[in-house]
N, C-alpha and C positions, 0 to 999 in steps of 0.2 A: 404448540399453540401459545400463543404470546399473552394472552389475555381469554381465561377461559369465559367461555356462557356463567352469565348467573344463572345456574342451576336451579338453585330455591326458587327465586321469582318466577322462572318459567314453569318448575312444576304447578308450581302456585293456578298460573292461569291455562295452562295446556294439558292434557292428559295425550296417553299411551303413543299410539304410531306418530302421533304429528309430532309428540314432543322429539319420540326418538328421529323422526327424517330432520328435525329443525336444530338438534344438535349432531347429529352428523352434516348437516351441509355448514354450519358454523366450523366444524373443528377441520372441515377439507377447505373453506372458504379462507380460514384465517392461515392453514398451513402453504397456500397459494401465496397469499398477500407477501409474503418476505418474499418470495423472489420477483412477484410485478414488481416491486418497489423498480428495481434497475427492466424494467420493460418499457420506460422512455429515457433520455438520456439525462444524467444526473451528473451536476458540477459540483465542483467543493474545493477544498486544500486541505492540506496535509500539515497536521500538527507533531512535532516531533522535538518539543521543547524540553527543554531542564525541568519545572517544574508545573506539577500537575495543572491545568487550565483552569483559570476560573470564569466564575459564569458572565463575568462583562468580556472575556474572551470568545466566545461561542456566541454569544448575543450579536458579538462584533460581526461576525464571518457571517452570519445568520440576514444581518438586515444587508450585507452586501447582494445576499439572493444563493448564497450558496445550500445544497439542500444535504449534504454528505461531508464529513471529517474523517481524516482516514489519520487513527489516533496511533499515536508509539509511547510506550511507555518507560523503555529501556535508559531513558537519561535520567526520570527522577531518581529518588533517592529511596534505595532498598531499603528491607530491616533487617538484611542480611550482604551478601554479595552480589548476588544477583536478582532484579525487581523479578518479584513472581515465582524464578526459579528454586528461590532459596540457593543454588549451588549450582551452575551447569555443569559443573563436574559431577556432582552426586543428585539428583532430582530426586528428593523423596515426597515431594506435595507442593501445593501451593503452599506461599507464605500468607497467614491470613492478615498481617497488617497490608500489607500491601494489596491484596485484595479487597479490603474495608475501602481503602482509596482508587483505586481504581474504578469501582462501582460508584462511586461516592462522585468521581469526575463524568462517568456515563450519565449519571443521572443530571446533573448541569447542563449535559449538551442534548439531554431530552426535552429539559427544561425551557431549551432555547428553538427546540424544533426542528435539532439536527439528526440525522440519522450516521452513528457511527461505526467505521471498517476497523477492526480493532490490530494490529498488526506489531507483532513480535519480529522485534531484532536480533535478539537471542532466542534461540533452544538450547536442552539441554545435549551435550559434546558441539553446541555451533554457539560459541560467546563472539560477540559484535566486537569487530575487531577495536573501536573505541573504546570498549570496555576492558579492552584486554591487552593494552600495555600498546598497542600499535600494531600485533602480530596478529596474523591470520590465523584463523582455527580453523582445521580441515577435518577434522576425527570424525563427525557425523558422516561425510562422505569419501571413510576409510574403512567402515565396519560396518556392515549393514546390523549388527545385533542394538547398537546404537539407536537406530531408529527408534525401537521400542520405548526405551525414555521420552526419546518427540513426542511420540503418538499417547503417551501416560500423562503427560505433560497437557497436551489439548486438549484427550477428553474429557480430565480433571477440568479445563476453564470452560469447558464447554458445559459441562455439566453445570456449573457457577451461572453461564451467563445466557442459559439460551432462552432464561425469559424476561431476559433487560428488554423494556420496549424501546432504547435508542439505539441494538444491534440489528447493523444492517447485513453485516456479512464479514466471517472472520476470513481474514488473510496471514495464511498458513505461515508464512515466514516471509520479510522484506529479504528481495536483490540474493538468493541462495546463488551460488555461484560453484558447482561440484566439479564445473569444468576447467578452474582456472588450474590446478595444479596438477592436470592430466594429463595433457599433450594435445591440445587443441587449442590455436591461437582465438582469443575474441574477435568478431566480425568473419572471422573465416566464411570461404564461401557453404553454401548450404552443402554440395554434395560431399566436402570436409564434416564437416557438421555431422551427417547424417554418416559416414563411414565412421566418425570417432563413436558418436552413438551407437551402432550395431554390438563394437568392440565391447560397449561398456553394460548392455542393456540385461538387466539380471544383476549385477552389482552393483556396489555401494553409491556411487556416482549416478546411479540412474532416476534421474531427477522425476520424470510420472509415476516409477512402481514408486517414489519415496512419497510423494503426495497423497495416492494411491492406499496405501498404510494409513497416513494419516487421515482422511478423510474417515475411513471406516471405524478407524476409534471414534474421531468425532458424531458419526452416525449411529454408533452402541448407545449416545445418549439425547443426542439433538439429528432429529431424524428432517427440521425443516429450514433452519439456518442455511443461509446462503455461504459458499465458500470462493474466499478469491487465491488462486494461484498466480504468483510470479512467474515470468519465464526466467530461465536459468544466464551465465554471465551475467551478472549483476539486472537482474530485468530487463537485458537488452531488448532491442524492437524487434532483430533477428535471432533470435534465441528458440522460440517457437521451433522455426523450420525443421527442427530434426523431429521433433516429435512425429511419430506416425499416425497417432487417433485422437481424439479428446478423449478426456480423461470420463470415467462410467456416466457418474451422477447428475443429472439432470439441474442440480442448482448451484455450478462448479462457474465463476467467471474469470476470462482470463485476462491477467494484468501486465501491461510492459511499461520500463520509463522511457522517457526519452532527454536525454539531455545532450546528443549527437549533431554536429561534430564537436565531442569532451574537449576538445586540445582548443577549439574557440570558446564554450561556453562557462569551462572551469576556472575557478581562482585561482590556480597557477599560471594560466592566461592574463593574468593581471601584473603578473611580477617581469613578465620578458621583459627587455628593453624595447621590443618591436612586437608587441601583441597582435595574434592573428584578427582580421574581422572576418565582422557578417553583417552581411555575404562576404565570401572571398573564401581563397584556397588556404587549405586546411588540411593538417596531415590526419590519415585515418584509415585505420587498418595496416595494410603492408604500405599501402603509398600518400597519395595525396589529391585531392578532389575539390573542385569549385562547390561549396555548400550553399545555397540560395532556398526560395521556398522551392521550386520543382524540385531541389535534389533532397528535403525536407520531406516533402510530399511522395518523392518514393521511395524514402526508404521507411515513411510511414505505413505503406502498402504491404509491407514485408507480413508483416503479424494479420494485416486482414485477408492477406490473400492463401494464408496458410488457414486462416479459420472459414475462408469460404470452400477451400477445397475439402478440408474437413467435415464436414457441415457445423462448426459451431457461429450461433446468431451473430449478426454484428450487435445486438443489443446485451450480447455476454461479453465481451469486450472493451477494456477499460484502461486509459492509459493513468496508472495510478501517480505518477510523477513527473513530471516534465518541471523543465526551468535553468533557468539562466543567471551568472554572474550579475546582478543589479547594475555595476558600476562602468560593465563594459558598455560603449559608445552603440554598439549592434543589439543587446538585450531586447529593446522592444518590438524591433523588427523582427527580431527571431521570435519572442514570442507571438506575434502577431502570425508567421508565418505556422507555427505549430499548431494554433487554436483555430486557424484556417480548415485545415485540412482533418484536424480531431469532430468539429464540428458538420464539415460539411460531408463525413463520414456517420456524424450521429450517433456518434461514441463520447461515454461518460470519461468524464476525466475528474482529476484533484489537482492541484499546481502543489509547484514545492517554492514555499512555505509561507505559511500564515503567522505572522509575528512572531518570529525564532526569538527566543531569549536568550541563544546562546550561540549562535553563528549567524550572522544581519546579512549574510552576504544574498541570499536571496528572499528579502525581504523588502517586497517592491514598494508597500506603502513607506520606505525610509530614501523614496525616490533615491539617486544615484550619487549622492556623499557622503562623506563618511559618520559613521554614528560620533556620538560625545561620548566622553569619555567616562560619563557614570553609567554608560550600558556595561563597559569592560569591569567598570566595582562593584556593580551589582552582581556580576558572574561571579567573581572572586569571594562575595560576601555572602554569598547564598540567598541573594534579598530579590524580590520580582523584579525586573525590567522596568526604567522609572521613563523608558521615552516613547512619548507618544507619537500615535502614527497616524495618518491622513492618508485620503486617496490622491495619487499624484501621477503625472503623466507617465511611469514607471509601472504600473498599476494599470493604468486603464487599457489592454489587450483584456487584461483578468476580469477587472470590474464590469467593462460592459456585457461580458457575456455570462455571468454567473446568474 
């Protein structure tokens, strides 16, 4: 319950059975309310800056119409090694400076009337490969005993945050990916998918019993918090498919990104001598595919029609990332063709990203040239980001729909 009954005051004027039916429908009424929150569809973006947000940040994204932040914390600056973790190598508690601010940043974006997806790039044995020299870390899903620290790790923040009134639902870990160093190609076809999973289902790699785990620590102390899952390959939109069932818990939503086809919409697309567009043919997967809004649109279908056959709502479904290179010539077209079909589906989304501090490249209010050069001093200097941004035809797929 996020916000208990004033007890006193109602004893005050109610006595015996009424009081007790008026605080139990209060304490079932308000344990509902976290998950209607996403029971129409809700827009936002994605904050995943350098340094913690401030309140004319949130105020910003706020008056554009968005109703949802889907926060990272993993780039500010720790008071140890790892933000929160203290160590993912050794988790022994949360760090409480880091904690102090963190709360301290939720409460600005309540301030502002946002409701925030709180979302960890690190667990402990899974350090964000940014943080971690360039190298992937696989040990989380080499050792199932591992888990255990994940799951110590949430219920500790869980227990911290479950009666922040600006969470709107934690999401368990961004982009987990347990299948890239297993023997299963990403985009593989589903019945690949679904035979690598059989193989793997019970060990360490088994991306729902791991969420699975985690949820139920989460639930020893926050029994009404909404929880969002990624699907695994980096949240791909096809990832879902092997799954067999949704996951037990009735307040469980499920997340995929979309930034498909990678090989057009990525900053390394920038550097060819003959950059791919969009629309146009694009390598993906094993071969190579015309990408337009129809082939957009179905391979959007992928994750809904795995949660139609499932029974999970379309209204539990959330594309929590999507987005495009800024500066490529196709950017708006693609995202126009993405917000198409997210929308005319009636699925919540977030865009990636809302005034990066620390990578512009998809940061559409800086329309499509290149920043100045005291955004790159500022990174270097540890000082806020001094360029201001405006809404620009680069933006507006985003703007008018939020």
């Amino acid at each position: 319950m996020k916000y208990p009954l004033d007890r006193p005051r109602l004893a005050a004027s109610l006595q015996g059975g009424l009081l007790a039916a008026l605080l139990a429908l209060g304490s079932t009424a308000s344990a509902a309310d976290l998950i209607s929150f996403w029971d129409q569809p809700r827009h936002g973006g994605n904050s995943f800056n350098r340094l913690p947000p401030d309140q004319p940040y949130f105020d910003a994204l706020k008056a554009y119409g968005a109703s949802w932040v889907r926060l990272s914390y993993d780039k500010w600056k720790p008071a140890r090694r790892d933000y929160l973790l203290g160590d993912a190598d050794h988790y022994r508690g949360l760090e409480a400076d880091d904690l102090r601010t963190l709360k301290a940043t939720l409460d600005r974006a309540q301030a502002a009337g946002l409701k925030v997806v709180l979302t960890p790039l690190s667990l402990p044995f899974l350090r964000w490969r940014q943080n971690n020299g360039g190298r992937v870390d696989d040990r989380l899903w080499q050792d199932r005993q591992r888990w255990q620290a994940a799951a110590r790790f949430w219920r500790d923040l869980a227990a911290e945050l479950k009666d922040h009134p600006a969470i709107a639902a934690y999401n368990l870990i961004n982009e987990p990916a347990p299948e890239r160093q297993a023997g299963v190609d990403e985009h593989a076809a589903p019945a690949a998918l679904q035979a690598w999973y059989a193989r793997q289902k019970g060990g360490a790699r088994d991306l729902p019993a791991f969420y699975r785990q985690l949820i139920a620590a989460v639930r020893e102390v926050d029994q009404h918090t909404p929880i969002m899952v990624d699907s695994g390959w980096y949240g791909a939109a096809d990832a879902f498919v092997y799954w067999p069932a949704p996951l037990d818990d009735q307040r469980v939503l499920y997340s995929f990104h979309m930034y498909e086809p990678y090989a057009a919409t990525s900053a390394p697309n920038l550097k060819r001598a003959k950059p791919y567009n969009y629309p146009g043919k694009v390598p993906f997967g094993a071969g190579s595919e015309y990408w337009d809004a129809k082939r957009v649109a179905s391979y959007l279908r992928q994750p809904l029609d795995w949660a139609r056959r499932v029974g999970v709502p379309m209204q539990r479904m959330v594309a929590g990332e999507f987005g495009c290179i800024r500066r490529l010539p196709g950017c708006k077209t693609y995202l126009e063709d993405v917000l198409t079909t997210l929308d005319r589906e009636k699925l919540h989304w977030a865009f990636y990203s809302f005034r990066e501090d620390s990578w512009d490249a998809m940061d559409y209010e800086l329309g499509s040239g290149a920043v100045p050069w005291r955004y790159w001093e500022a990174i270097d200097k540890h000082q806020p980001d001094p360029v201001p941004r405006q809404a620009t035809p680069e933006f507006e797929p985003i703007r008018k729909r939020l």
